[in-house]
C-alpha positions as CSV (number, residue, x, y, z in Angstrom):
1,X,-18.0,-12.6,16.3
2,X,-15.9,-9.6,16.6
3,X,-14.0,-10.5,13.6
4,X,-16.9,-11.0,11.4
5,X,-18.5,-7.9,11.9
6,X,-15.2,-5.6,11.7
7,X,-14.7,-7.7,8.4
8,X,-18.7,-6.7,7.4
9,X,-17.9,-2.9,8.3
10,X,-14.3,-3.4,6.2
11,X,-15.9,-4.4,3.1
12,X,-18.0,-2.0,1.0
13,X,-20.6,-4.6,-0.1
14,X,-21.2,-5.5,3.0
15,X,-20.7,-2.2,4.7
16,X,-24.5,-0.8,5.0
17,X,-26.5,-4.2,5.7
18,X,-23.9,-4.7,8.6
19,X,-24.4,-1.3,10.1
20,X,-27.6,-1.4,9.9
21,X,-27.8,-5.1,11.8
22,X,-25.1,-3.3,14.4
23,X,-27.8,-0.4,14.9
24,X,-30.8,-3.0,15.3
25,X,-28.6,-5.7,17.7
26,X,-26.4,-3.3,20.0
27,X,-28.0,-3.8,23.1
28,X,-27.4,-7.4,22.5
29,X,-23.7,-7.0,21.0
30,X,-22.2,-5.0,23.2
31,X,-22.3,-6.6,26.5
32,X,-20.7,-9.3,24.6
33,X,-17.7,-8.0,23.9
34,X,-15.4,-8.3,26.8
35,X,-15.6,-5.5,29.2
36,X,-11.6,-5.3,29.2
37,X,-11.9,-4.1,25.6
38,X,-15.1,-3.4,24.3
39,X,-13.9,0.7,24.4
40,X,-11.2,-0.3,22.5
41,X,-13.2,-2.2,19.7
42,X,-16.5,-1.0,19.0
43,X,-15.6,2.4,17.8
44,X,-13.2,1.3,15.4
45,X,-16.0,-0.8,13.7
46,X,-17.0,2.4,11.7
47,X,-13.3,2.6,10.6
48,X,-13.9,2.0,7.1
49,X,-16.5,5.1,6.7
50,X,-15.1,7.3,4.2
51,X,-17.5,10.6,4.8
52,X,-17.3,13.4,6.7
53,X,-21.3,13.0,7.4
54,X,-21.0,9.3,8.3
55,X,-17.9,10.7,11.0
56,X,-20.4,12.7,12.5
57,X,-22.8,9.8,12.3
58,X,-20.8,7.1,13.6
59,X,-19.4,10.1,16.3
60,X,-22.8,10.4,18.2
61,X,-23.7,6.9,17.9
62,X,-20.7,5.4,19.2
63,X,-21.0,8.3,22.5
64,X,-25.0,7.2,22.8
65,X,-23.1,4.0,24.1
66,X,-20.6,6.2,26.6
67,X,-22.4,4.4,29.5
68,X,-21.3,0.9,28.0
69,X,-17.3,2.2,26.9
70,X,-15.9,3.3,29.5
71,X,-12.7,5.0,27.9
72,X,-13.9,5.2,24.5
73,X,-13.0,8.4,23.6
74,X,-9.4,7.5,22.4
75,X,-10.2,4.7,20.0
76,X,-13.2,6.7,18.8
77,X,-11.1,9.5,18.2
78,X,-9.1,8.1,15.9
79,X,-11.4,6.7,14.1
80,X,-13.3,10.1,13.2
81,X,-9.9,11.3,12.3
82,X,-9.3,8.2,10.2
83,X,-12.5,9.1,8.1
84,X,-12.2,12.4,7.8
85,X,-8.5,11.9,6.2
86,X,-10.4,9.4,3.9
87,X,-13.3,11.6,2.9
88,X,-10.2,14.4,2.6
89,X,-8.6,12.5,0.2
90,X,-11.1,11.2,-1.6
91,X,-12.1,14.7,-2.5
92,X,-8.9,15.8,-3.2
93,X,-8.1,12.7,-5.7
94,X,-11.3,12.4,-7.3
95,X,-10.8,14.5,-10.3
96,X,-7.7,13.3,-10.7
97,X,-8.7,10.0,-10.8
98,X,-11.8,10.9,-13.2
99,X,-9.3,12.1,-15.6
100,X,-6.6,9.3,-15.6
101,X,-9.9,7.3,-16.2
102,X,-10.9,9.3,-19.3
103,X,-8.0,9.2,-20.7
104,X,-8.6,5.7,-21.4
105,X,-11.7,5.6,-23.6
């Protein structure tokens, strides 16, 4: 299960309709995940996110669940980080990248 939905979240298709199902079924996902590492894997579901408003997003959802991850803050953490240096790069790369593009038609 773990690996479908980190998988889901990994893929841009598939991205939104997956959070969105996470959102709706957490109360019923989380205690599934094994206690033993459930604050190591369920913030690093929104690893993929590549916004700085969707880091704050993902942020406060993740620590509405601080009751049921023990320990989270580490692996959430590094997540934020991880999409802030996305959103960071795809701003800083996006012209660039709209040029080298142009230049081809």
């Amino acid at each position: 299960m773990l690996g479908v939905i980190a998988r889901q979240m990994n893929r841009q298709p598939t991205m939104e309709q997956t959070y969105a199902w996470l959102r709706e079924n957490d109360k019923a996902i989380i205690p599934l995940i094994p206690e033993f590492f459930r604050s190591n894997v369920f913030p690093t579901f929104g690893g993929s996110f590549c916004s700085d408003a969707r880091a704050d997003e993902w942020e406060a959802y993740v620590k509405s669940h601080a009751a049921e991850l023990p320990g989270y803050e580490r692996d959430l953490a590094q997540t934020i980080e991880s999409i802030h240096l996305c959103a960071g790069l795809k701003k800083a790369s996006a012209a660039d990248l709209l040029a080298a593009i142009s230049s081809y038609q």
